[in-house]
C-alpha positions as CSV (number, residue, x, y, z in Angstrom):
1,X,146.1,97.1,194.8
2,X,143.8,99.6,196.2
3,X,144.5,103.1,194.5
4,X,143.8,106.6,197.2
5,X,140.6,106.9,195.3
6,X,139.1,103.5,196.6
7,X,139.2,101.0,194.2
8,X,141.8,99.1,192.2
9,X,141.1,100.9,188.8
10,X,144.3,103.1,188.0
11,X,142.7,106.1,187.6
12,X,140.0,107.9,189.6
13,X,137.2,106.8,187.2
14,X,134.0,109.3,186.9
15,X,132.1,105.9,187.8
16,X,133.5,105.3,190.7
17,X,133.4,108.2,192.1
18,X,129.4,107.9,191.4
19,X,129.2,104.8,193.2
20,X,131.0,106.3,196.3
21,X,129.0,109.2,196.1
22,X,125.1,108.1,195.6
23,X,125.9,104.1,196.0
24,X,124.7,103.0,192.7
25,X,125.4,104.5,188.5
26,X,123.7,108.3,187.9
27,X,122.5,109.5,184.3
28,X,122.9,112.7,183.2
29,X,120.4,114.2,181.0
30,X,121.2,116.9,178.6
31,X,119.1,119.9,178.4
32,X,119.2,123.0,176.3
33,X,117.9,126.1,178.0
34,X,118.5,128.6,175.3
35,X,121.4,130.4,176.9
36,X,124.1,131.7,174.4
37,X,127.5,132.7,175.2
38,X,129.0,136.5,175.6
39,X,131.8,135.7,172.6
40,X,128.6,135.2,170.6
41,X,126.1,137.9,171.0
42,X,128.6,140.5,170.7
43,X,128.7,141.6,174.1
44,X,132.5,140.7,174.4
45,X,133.0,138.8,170.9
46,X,130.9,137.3,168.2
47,X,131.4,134.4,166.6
48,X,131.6,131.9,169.6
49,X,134.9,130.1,170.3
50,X,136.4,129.0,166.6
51,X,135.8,125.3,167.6
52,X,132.4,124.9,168.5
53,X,129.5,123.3,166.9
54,X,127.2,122.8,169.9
55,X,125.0,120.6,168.0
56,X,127.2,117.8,167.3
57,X,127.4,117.1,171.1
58,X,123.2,117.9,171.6
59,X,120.9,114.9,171.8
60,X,117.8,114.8,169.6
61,X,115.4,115.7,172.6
62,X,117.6,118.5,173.4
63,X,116.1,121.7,172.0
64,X,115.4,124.7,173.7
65,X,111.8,124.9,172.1
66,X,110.6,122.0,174.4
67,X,110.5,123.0,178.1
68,X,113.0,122.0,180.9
69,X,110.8,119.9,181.8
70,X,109.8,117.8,178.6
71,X,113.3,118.0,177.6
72,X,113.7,115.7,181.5
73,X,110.8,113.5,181.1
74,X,111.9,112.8,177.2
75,X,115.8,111.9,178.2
76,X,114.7,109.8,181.0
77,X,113.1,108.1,178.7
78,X,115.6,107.8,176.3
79,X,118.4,107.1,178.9
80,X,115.9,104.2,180.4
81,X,115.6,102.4,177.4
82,X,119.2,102.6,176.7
83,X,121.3,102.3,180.4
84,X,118.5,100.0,182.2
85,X,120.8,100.2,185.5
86,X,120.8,103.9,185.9
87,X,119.9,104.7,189.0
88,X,119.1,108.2,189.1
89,X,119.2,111.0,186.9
90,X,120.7,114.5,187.1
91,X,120.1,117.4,184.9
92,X,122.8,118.5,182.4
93,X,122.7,122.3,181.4
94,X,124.9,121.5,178.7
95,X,124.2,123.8,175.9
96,X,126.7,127.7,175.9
97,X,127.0,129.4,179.4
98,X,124.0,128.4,181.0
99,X,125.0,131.0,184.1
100,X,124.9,134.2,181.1
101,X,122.0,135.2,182.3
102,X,119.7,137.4,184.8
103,X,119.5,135.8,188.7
104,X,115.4,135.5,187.7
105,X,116.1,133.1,184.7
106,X,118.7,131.0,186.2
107,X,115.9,130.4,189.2
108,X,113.8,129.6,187.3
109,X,115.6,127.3,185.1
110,X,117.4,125.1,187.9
111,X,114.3,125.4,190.4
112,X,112.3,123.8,187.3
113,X,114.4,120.7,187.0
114,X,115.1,120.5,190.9
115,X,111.5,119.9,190.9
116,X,111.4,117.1,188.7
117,X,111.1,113.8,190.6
118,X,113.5,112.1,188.7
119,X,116.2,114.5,189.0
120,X,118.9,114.3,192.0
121,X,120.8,117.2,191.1
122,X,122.2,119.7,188.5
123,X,125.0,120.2,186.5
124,X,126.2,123.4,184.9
125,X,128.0,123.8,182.4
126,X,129.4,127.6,181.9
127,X,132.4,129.6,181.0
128,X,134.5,131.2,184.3
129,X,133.3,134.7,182.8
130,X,130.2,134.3,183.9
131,X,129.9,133.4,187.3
132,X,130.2,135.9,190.3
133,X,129.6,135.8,193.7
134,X,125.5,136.2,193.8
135,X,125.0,133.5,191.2
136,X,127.5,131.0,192.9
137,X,125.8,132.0,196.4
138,X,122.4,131.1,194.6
139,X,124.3,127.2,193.8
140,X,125.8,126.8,197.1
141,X,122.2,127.3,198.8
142,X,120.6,124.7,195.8
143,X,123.6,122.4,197.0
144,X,122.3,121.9,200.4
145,X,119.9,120.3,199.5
146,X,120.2,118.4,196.2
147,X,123.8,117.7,194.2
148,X,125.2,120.4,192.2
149,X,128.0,120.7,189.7
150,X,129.7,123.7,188.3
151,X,131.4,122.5,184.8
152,X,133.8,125.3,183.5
153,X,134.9,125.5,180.4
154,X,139.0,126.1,180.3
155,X,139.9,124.4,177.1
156,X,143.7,126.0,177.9
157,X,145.6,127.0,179.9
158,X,147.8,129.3,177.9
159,X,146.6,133.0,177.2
160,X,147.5,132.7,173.6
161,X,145.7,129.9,172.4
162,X,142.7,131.1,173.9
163,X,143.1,134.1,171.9
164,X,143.8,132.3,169.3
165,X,140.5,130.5,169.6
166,X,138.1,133.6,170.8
167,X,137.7,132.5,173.6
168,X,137.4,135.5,175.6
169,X,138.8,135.2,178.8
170,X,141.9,134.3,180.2
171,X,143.5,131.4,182.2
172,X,143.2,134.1,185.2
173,X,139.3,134.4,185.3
174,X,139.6,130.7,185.1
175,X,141.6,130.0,188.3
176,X,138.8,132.8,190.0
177,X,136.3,131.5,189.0
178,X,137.3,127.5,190.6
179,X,138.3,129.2,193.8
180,X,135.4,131.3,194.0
181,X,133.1,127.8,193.3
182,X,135.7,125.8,195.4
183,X,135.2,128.3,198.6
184,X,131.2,127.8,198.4
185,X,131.7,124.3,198.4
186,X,130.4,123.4,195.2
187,X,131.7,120.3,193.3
188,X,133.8,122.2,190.4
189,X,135.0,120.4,187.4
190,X,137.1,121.8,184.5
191,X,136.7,121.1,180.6
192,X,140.6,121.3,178.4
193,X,140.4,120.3,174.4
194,X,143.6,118.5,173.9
195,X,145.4,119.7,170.3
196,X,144.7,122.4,170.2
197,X,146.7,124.7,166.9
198,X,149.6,125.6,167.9
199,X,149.6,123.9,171.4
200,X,152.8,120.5,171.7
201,X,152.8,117.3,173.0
202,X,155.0,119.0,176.0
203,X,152.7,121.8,176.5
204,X,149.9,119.7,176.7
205,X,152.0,117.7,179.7
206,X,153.5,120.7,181.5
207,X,150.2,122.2,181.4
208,X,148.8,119.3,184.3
209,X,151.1,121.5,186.5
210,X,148.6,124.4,186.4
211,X,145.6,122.3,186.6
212,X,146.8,120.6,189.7
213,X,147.2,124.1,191.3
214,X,143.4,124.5,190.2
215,X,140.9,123.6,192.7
216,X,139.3,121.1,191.3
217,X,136.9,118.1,192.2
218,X,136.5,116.8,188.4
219,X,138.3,117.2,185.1
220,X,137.5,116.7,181.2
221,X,139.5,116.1,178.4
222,X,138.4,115.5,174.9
223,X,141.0,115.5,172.1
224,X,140.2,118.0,168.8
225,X,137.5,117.5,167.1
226,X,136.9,119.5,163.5
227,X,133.7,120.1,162.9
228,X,132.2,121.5,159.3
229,X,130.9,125.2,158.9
230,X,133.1,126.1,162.4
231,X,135.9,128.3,161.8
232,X,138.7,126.4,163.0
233,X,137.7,124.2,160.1
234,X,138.2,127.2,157.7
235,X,141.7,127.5,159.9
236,X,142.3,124.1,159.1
237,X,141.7,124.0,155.3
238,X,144.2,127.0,155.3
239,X,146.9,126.0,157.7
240,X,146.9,122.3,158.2
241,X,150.5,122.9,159.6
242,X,148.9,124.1,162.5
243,X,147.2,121.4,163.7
244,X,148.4,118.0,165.5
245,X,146.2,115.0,164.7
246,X,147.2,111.7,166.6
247,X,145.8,108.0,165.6
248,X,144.3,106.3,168.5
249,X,147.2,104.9,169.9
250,X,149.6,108.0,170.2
251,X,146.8,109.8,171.6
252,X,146.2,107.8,174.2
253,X,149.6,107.3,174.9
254,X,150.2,111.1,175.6
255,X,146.8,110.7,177.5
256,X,148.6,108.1,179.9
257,X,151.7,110.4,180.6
258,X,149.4,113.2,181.3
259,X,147.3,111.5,184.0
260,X,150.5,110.6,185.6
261,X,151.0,113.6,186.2
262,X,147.7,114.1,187.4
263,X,146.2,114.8,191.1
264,X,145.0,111.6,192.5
265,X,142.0,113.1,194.0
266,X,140.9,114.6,190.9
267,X,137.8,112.7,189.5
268,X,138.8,111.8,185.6
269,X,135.0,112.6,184.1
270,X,136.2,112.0,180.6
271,X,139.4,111.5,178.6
272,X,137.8,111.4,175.0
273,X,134.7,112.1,173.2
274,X,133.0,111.4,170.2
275,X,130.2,112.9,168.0
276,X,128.8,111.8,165.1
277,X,130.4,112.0,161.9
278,X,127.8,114.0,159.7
279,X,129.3,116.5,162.1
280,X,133.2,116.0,161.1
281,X,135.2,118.6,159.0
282,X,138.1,116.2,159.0
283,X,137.2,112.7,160.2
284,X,140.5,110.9,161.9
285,X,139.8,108.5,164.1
286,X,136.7,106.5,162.4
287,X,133.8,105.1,164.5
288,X,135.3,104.3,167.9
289,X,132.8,104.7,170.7
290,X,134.1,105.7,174.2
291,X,134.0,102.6,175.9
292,X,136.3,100.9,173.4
293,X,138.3,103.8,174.0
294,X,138.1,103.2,177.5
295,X,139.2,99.7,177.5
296,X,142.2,100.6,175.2
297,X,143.0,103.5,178.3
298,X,143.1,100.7,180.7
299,X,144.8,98.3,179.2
300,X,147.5,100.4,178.6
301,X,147.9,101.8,181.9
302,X,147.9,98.1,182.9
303,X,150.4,96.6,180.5
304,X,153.0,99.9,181.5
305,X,152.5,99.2,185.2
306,X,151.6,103.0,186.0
307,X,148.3,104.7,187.1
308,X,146.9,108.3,187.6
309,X,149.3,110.9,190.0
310,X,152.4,108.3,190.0
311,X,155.1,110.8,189.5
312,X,153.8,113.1,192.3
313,X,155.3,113.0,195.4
314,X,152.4,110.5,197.4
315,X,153.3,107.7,195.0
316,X,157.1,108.9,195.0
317,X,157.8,108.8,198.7
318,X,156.5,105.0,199.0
């Protein structure tokens, strides 16, 4: 069967959508610009979000004492030796809210790695606070020429937990902050951390009703992750109760009845994600890499006979 996305997969695979897209597989390579984050430097929290430890998720060759540019030429390296059937590259700004800044540093940030000849395009990855209307004017101008990617950083979409987690925004700045990038044009993905304290199994699934109202070319999910020194770690050593760990197999399972529910034109980017474990307050699922975690994704989606956005009305009325 051929799926609305194009392909027989049964969900509308971050892969695919590359292939339709450029025609072949596209890298990303990380880079860290030495933004930070408004929740950090105090000018609306400090502290950061209670999760994060952005170094678990930073390659080696990722450090914002190298320049754009040698951070580029050392990941295409790297990425070379390791995926020899990438085809072309694009530049991940990966690292805190790599819009928090004046309009002369993000120029010359993305015009840097636009330059590159390796690089096909940009992705950004921010927080929905700190976008407005010049700096997503600036992107839709970059995008007429070269790919561009707006990343937001959600996590929730419930007000409390992202108090909970100081975060620092709202679900509200999120939903203006897509539109705003979805208006422009500009491919717009969204980033949610499945388990969340305090957040159920059935929040987690009603919540897909909000994100399908979201515009939204691409989506991320990742499950909880502890990591050490973080304060959700300190959270966890106090209130385990809190927290919701699920093995491998309930995880996905809940993953399944989630994309279900899921658009069918929204691009799944990831599902899970890993770090390595030196990084790990609480270690629960072992040494799993994401494409075994992939093939587990699809062979359970096979062996129940469903596939992403079967519940909504397209799929119902056939």
């Amino acid at each position: 069967m051929i799926y609305p996305w194009g392909d027989s997969r049964r969900f509308n695979s971050y892969a695919a959508y590359f292939r339709r897209t450029f025609g072949h597989r596209m890298q990303k390579v990380a880079i860290n610009a030495g933004f930070t984050c408004p929740n950090r430097d105090g000018h609306i929290s400090t502290g950061g979000c209670t999760f994060c430890l952005n170094e678990a998720f930073t390659p080696s060759y990722c450090q914002n004492t190298k320049s754009i540019t040698q951070q580029i030429d050392e990941g295409v390296e790297f990425h070379r030796r390791r995926y020899r059937k990438a085809g072309e590259f694009l530049a991940y700004f990966q690292s805190f809210s790599n819009t928090y800044g004046s309009m002369e540093r993000l120029r010359a940030c993305y015009d840097e790695a636009l330059s590159h000849p390796d690089i096909a395009g940009i992705v950004v990855g921010t927080r929905p606070d700190c976008v407005d209307e010049q700096k997503l004017d600036y992107f839709a101008e970059l995008a007429r020429e070269k790919y561009v990617a707006i990343e937001y950083g959600v996590e929730s979409s419930y007000d409390e937990t992202l108090r909970h987690i100081n975060r620092g925004h709202d679900f509200a700045t999120a939903e203006r902050a897509i539109a705003m990038s979805h208006e422009r044009g500009l491919h717009t993905c969204a980033h949610f951390i499945l388990g969340l304290p305090g957040e159920t199994d059935q929040m987690l699934i009603d919540q897909v009703e909000r994100i399908n109202a979201l515009k939204l070319d691409s989506i991320k999910f990742h499950q909880l992750q502890l990591f050490r020194s973080t304060p959700m770690a300190a959270e966890y050593d106090a209130h385990p109760e809190r927290f919701r760990f699920w093995s491998v197999e309930e995880y996905i399972s809940l993953f399944v009845e989630i994309l279900r529910r899921l658009r069918p034109d929204i691009v799944v980017e990831r599902f899970a994600s890993e770090a390595p474990p030196r990084y790990h307050h609480l270690s629960t699922w072992g040494l799993i890499r994401n494409e075994q975690l992939l093939s587990m994704l699809d062979k359970t989606l096979e062996a129940k006979g469903v596939h992403q956005g079967d519940f909504l009305p397209i799929f119902a009325q056939k």
